[in-house]
C-alpha positions in Angstrom: -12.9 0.3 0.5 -9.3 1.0 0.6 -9.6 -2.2 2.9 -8.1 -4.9 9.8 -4.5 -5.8 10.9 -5.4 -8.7 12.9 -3.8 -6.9 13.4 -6.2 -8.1 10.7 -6.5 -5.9 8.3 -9.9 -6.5 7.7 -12.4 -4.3 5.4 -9.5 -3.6 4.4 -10.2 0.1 5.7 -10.7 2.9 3.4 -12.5 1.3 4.4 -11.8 -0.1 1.3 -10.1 3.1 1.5 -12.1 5.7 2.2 -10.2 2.3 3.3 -8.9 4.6 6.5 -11.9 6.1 5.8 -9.2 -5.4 3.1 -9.8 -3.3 7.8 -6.2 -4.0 7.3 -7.4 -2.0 8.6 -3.7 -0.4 8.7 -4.0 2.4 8.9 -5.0 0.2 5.8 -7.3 1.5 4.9 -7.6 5.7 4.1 -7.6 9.7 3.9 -9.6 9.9 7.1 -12.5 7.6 8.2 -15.5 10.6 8.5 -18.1 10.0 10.9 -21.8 11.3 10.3 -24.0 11.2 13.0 -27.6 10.4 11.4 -30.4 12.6 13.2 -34.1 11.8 12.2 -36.7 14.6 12.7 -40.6 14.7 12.7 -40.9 11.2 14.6 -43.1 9.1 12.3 -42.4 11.4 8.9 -39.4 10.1 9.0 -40.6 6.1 7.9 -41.5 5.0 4.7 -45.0 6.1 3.9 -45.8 2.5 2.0 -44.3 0.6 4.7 -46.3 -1.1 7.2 -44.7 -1.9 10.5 -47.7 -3.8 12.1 -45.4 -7.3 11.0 -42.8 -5.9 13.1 -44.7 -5.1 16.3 -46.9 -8.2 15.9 -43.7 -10.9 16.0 -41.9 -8.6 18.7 -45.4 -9.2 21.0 -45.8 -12.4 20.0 -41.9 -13.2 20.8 -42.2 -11.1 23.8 -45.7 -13.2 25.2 -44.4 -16.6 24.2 -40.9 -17.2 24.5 -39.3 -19.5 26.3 -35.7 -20.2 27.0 -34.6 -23.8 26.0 -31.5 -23.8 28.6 -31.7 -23.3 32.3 -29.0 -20.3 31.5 -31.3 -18.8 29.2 -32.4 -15.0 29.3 -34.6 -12.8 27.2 -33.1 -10.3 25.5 -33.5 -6.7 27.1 -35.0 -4.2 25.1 -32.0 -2.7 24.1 -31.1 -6.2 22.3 -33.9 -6.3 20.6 -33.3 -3.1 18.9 -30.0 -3.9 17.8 -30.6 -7.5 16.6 -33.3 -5.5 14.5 -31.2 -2.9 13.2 -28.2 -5.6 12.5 -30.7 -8.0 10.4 -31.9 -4.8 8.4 -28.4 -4.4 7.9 -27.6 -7.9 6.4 -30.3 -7.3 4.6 -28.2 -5.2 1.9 -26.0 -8.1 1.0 -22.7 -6.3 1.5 -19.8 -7.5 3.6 -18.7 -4.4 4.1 -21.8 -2.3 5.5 -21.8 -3.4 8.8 -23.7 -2.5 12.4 -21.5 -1.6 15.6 -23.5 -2.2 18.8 -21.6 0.5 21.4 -18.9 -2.2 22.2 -18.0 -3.1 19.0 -18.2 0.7 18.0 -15.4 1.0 20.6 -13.3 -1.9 19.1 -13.5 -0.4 15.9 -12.7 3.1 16.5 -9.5 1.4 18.0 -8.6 -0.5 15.1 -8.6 2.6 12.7 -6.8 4.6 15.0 -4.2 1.9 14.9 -4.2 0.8 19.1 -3.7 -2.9 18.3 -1.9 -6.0 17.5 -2.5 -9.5 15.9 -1.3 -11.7 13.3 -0.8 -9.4 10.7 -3.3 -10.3 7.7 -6.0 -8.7 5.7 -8.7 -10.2 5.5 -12.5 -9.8 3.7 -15.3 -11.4 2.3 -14.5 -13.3 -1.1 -17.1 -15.4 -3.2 -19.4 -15.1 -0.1 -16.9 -16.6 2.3 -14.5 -15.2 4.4 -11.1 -15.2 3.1 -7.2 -14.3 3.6 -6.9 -11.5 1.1 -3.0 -11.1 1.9 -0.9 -11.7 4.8 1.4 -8.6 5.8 5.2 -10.0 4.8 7.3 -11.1 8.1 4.3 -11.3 10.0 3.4 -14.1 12.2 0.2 -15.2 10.0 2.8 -15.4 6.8 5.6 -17.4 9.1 2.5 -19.7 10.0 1.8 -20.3 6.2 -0.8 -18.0 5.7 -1.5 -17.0 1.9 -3.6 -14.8 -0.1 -6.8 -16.6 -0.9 -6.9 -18.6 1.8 -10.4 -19.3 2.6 -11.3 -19.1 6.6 -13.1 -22.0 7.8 -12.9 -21.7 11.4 -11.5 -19.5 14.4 -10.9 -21.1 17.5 -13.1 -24.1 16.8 -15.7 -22.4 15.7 -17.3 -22.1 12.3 -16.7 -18.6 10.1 -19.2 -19.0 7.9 -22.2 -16.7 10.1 -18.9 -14.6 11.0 -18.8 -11.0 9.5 -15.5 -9.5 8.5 -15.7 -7.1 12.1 -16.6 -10.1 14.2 -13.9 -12.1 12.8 -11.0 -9.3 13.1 -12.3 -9.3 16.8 -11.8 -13.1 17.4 -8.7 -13.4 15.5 -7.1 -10.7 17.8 -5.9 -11.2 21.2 -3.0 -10.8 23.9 0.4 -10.7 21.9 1.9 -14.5 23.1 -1.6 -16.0 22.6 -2.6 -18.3 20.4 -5.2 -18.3 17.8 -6.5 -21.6 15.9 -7.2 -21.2 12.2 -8.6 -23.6 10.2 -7.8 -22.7 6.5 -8.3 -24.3 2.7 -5.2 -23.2 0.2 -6.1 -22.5 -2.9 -6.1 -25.8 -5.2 -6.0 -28.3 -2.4 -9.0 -30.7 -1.5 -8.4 -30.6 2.3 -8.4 -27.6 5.1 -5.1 -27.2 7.0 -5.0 -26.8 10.6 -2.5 -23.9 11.1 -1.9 -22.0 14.8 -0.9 -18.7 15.2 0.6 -17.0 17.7 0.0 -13.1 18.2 2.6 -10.7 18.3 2.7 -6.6 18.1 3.1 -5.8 14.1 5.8 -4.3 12.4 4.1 -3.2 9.2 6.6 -2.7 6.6 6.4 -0.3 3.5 9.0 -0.7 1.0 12.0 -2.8 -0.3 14.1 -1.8 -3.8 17.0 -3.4 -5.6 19.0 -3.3 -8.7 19.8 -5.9 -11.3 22.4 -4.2 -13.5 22.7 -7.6 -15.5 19.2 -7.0 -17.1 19.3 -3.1 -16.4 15.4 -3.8 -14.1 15.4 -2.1 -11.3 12.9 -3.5 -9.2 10.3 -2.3 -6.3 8.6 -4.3 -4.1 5.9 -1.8 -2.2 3.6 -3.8 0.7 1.4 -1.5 1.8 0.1 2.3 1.4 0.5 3.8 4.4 1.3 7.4 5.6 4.8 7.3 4.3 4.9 5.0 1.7 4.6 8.0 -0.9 7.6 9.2 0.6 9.6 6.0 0.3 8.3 5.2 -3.1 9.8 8.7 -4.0 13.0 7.5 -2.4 13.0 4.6 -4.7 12.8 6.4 -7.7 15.6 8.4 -7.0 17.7 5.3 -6.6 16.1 4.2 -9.9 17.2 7.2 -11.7 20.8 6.7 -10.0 20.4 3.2 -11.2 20.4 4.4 -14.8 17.9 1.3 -15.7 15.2 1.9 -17.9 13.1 -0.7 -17.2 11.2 -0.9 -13.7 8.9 -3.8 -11.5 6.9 -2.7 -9.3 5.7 -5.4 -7.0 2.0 -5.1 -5.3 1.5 -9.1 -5.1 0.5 -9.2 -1.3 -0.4 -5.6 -0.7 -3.5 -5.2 1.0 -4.0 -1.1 -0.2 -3.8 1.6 2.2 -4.2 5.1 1.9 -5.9 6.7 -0.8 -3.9 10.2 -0.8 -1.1 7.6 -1.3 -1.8 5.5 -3.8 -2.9 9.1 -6.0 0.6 10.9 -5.2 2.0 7.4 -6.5 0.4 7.7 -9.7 1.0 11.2 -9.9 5.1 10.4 -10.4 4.0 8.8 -13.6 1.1 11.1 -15.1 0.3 14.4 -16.1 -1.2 16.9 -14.4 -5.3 16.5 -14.5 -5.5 13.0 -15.5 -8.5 10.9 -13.9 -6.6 8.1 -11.0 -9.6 6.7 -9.4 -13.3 8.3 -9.5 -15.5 8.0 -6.3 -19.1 6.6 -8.3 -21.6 7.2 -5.8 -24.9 6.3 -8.3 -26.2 9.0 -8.1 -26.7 9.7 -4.3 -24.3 12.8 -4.9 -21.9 14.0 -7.8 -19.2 11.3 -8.4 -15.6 12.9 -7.3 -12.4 12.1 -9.6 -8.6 11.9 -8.4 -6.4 13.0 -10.4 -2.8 13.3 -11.1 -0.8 16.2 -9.4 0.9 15.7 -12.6 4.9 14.9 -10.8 5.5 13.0 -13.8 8.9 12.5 -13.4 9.2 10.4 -16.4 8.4 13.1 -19.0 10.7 12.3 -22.0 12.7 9.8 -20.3 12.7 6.1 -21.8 10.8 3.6 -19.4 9.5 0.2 -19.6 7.6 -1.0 -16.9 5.7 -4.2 -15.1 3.4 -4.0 -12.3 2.9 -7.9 -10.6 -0.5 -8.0 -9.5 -2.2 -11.4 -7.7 -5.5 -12.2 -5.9 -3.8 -10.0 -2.6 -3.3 -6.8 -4.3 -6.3 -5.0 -3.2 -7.7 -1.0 -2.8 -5.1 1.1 -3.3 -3.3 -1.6 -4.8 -5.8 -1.6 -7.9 -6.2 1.8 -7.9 -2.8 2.1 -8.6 -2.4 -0.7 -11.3 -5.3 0.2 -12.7 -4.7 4.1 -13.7 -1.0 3.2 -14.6 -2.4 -0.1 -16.3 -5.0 2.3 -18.0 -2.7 5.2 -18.7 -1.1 2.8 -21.1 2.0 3.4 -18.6 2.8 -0.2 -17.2 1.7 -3.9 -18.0 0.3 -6.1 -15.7 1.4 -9.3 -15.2 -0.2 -12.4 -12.6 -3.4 -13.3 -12.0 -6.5 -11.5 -11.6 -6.6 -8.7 -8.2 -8.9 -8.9 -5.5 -11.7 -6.6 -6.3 -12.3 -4.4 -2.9 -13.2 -0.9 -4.5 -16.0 0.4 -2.4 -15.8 3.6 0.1 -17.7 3.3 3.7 -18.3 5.9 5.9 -19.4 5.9 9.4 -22.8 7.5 10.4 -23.2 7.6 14.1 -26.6 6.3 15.3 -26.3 7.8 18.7 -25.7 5.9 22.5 -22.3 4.8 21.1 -23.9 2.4 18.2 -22.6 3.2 14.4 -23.4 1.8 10.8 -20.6 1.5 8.6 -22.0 2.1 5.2 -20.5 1.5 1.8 -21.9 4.7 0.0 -19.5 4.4 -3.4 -17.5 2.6 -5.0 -14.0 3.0 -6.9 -13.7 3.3 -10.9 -10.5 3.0 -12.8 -10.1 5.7 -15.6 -12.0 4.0 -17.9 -14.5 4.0 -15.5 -14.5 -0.1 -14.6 -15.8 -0.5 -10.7 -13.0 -2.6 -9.2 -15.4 -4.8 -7.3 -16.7 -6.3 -10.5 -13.8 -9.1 -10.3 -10.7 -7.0 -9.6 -8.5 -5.9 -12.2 -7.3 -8.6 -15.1 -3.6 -8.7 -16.3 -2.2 -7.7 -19.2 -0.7 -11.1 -19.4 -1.4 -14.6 -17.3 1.6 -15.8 -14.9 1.0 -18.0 -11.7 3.2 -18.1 -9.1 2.4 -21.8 -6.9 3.8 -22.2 -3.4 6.1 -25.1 -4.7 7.5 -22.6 -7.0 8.2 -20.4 -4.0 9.6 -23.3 -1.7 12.0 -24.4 -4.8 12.9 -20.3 -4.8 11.0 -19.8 -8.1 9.0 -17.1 -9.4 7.5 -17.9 -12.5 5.5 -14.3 -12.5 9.2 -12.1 -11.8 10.2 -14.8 -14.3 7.6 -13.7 -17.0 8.2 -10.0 -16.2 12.0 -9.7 -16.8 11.3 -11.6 -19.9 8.8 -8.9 -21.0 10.7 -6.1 -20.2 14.1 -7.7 -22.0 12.0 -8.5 -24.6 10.4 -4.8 -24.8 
């Protein structure tokens, strides 16, 4: 719902994957983002027949008759205004951070963010607890060099408060001119008082993979940051080296990663299942039938010994969980960490004609035993925390935990 880069990240697309289809939106988001273009016939047929409008008309006449602008800059609204502040509060109306109205402009913005023409700070974020919040920061990027972390919550852009401030709106004012500033005012996790922290934009590098031995403990380890077009491909290049490695016991990182593509994260999987078995099932309650990914069945660790960890924390999100969860699931890997994120809904874009869109979320992401990853993100196998003392003294208490498990396994 893998699921923009701020280059925000920020539903962070798959929207939440279909997330390309936490706006990392990274190409952070999905498959393909399809567009349906909504076309209502037989004029009033088309409204609810126990719905009466009359409410409507009477406070657009009576705004319309009696309104009168407080500032000397004031104007009315045109028309045109009207009708999207209408069709934007029926949106809100739903309750979910991630179905959203683009007036034309924003429409425009948009379509350029999932196409990938833009730059930023290099963060995901989306809406957490009912507040807007950092759900990880892309590693090198100037938002992590500034000190931004997963679960930051957002207090204010630029002064001004992000409370009323959709996910869309703030990936739009978070973005800028590379060599510009933006002003972020941020709470860290477990501290009583907001930081000021100032970021300064930059074109983003988005990186995919890193991989390492340690033939002391025989771990090989794989630190993946995002799921984008090729990361299937490098994560296949990482096995291979794990496999020349002659370990037998593996880490695969996802703290941090924001999720991606969904055809990635499923040919992931598919490395370590058989053929047929259920990934990630689109639930769309009932609206149409649900769809199920499943394994193209690679598994390329048929009789071979493996032990395996998978570090999760409050930034692994879409096609992160997805992921963790059908390997978690599968019985294949552990998790170790904290609890994830908890973005596993799809959007799709309906086009509402004169360049205006809804993005709608129209189903959302269950694990193989058929748990909806919104409903509080996926829980580890066991608890480890990972504080940013720890990482400033060049700790990690949750790698810590995870050798330990695997030497002890």
């Amino acid at each position: 719902m893998l699921f923009a880069l701020v280059v925000a990240f920020g539903t962070g697309l798959v929207f939440g994957i279909n997330e390309a289809r936490t706006q990392a939106v990274n190409a952070a988001a999905s498959t393909s983002t399809p567009t349906v273009t909504v076309s209502l016939s037989g004029g009033d047929s088309s409204a609810p027949q126990d719905l009466n409008m009359a409410q409507f008309w009477k406070a657009w006449n009576l705004l319309d008759e009696n309104f009168v602008e407080s500032h000397a800059s004031g104007t009315k609204p045109t028309y045109q205004q009207r009708l999207y502040g209408a069709i934007e509060g029926l949106t809100n109306s739903y309750g979910d951070p991630y179905t959203e109205f683009f007036p034309p402009a924003e429409a425009a913005i948009f379509q350029g963010d999932i196409s990938g023409s833009f730059g930023g700070v290099g963060m995901e974020i989306g809406i957490q607890d009912d507040v807007l919040a950092v759900i990880a920061p892309l590693k090198g990027s100037p938002a992590e060099r500034a000190g931004i972390k997963s679960g930051d919550k957002i207090l204010t852009i630029d002064g001004e408060a992000a409370a009323h401030f959709g996910v869309s709106e703030a990936v739009q004012r978070i973005r800028g001119e590379v060599g510009t500033t933006v002003k972020l005012t941020v709470m860290h996790a477990g501290e009583k008082e907001p930081r000021a922290i100032d970021i300064v934009r930059d074109t983003i590098e988005v990186p995919t993979i890193d991989y390492r031995d340690d033939p002391q403990n025989k771990i090989f380890e794989i630190d993946l940051y995002n799921f984008d077009a090729i990361s299937a491909n490098k994560f296949r290049e990482a096995l291979r080296a794990y496999f020349q490695s002659g370990d037998t016991r593996l880490i695969l990182d996802l703290r941090g990663n924001p999720g991606g593509y969904l055809d990635a994260a499923v040919d992931m999987a598919s490395f370590f299942l058989p053929q047929g078995e259920i990934i990630v099932t689109e639930d769309y309650r009932g609206t149409q039938q649900n769809i199920a990914h499943r394994s193209f069945g690679y598994n390329v660790f048929a009789n071979k010994k493996l032990s395996m960890v998978i570090l999760v924390d409050r930034g692994s999100a879409s096609a992160a969980e997805i992921l963790a969860g059908a390997l978690q699931q599968h019985g294949v890997a552990k998790l170790i960490g904290t609890s994830t994120f908890g973005k596993g809904s799809v959007q799709q874009l309906m086009d509402l004609g004169g360049g205006a869109q809804l993005k709608v979320t129209v189903a959302r992401w269950l694990t193989p035993n058929g748990t909806s990853i919104s409903d509080g993100g996926l829980r580890p196998d066991i608890n480890a925390t990972t504080t940013a003392q720890d990482f400033a003294g060049g700790k990690d208490p949750q790698k810590a935990a995870a050798v330990q498990y695997l030497i002890n396994n």
